[in-house]
Phi, psi and omega in degrees: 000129156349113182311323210274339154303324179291328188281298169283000176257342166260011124306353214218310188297308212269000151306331169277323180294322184284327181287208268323296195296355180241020171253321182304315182273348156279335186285359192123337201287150179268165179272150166264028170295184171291326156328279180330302173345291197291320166308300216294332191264301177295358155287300186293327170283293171341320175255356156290326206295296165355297199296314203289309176136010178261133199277151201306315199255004182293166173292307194309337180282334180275341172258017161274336180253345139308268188326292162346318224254294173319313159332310206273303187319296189303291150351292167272020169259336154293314191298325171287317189305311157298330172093045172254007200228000000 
């Protein structure tokens, strides 16, 4: 290949790479930091918590979202122990 082929084709990849990054976060899609992460987990306990029966501002929903939250820790923590994680 060309010096001049090599040059547009990786003009050309990172022209593509800069449109996805600057399409993604306008379509909606959400990011995958640790934030997001952490939002996403206070949702899903919120909504567990809900289904069990616990009102949202209750004492029992904040140790239920506790509890939650030692569940998934133990979990990876067996899933590291094994080298599944």
């Amino acid at each position: 290949m060309s010096e001049g082929k090599a040059a547009l084709l990786v003009g050309a990849i990172a022209g593509v790479l800069l449109a996805v990054a600057v399409a993604l976060p306008s379509s909606g899609v959400q990011p995958y930091g640790d934030v997001a992460i952490e939002k996403q987990l206070a949702r899903e306990d919120s909504a567990v918590c809900t289904k069990l029966g616990f009102a949202t501002a209750d004492k029992g929903s904040v140790r239920c979202a506790d509890e939650l939250t030692n569940l998934r820790q133990r979990s990876e923590r067996v899933l590291i122990a094994n080298g599944w994680f």
